[in-house]
C-alpha positions as CSV (number, residue, x, y, z in Angstrom):
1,X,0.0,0.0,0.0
2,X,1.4,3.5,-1.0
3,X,0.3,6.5,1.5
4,X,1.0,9.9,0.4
5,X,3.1,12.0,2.4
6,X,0.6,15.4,1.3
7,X,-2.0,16.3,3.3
8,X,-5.3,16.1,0.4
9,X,-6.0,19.9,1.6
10,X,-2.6,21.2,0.3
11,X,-3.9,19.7,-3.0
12,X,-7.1,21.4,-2.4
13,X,-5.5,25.1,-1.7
14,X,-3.1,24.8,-4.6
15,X,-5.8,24.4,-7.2
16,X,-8.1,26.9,-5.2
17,X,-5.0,29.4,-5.5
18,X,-4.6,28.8,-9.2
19,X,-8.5,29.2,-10.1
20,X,-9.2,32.5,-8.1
21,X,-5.8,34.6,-8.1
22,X,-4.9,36.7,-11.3
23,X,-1.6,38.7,-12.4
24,X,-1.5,41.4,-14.2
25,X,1.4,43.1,-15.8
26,X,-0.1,46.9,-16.4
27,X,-2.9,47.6,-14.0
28,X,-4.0,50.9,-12.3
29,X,-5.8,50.9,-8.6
30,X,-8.1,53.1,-7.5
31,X,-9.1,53.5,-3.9
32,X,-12.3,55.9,-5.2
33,X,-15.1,55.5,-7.8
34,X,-13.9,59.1,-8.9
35,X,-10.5,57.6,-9.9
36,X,-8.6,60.5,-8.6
37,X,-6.7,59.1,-6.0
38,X,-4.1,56.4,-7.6
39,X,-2.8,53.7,-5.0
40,X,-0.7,51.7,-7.6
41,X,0.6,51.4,-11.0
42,X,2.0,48.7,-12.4
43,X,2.2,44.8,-12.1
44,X,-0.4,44.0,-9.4
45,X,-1.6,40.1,-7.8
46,X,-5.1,39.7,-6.9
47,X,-4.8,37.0,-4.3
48,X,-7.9,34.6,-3.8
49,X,-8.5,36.2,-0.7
50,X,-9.0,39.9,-2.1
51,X,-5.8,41.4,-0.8
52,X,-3.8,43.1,-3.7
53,X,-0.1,42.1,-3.7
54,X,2.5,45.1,-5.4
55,X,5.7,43.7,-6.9
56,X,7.4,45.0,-3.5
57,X,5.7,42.1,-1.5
58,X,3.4,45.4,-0.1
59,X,-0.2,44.3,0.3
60,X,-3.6,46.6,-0.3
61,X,-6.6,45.8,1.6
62,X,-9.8,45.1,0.2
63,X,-11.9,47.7,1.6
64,X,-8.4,50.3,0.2
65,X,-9.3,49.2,-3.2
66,X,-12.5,50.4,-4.6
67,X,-11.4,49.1,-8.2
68,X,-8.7,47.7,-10.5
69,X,-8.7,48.8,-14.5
70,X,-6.2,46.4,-16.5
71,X,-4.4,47.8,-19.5
């Protein structure tokens, strides 16, 4: 009998990761519906969670973003 040594929810989390996070290499966000106030520009992460992650390992909140336009 072979027994893995990987729990079946690491499987799980990897292939949740991959369906619901998205890279982008040219992306503006906004923290306003106005889009006057800029928080980023640039290569963004959207993480499956909703947190933002900047090329500097920096990460934006949710309720900081109001919107993300992709270029």
């Amino acid at each position: 009998m072979v027994v893995s040594t990987d729990s079946p929810l690491t499987y799980l989390r990897e292939r949740f990761d991959e369906l619901f996070e998205h890279e982008y290499d040219d992306a503006v966000v906004y923290a306003d519906f106005e889009q006057e106030t800029v928080l980023h520009e640039g290569p963004v992460r959207v993480l499956a969670t909703g947190w933002v992650e900047l090329p500097s390992g920096r990460l934006l909140s949710p309720e900081a973003v109001h919107h993300i336009d992709t270029v």
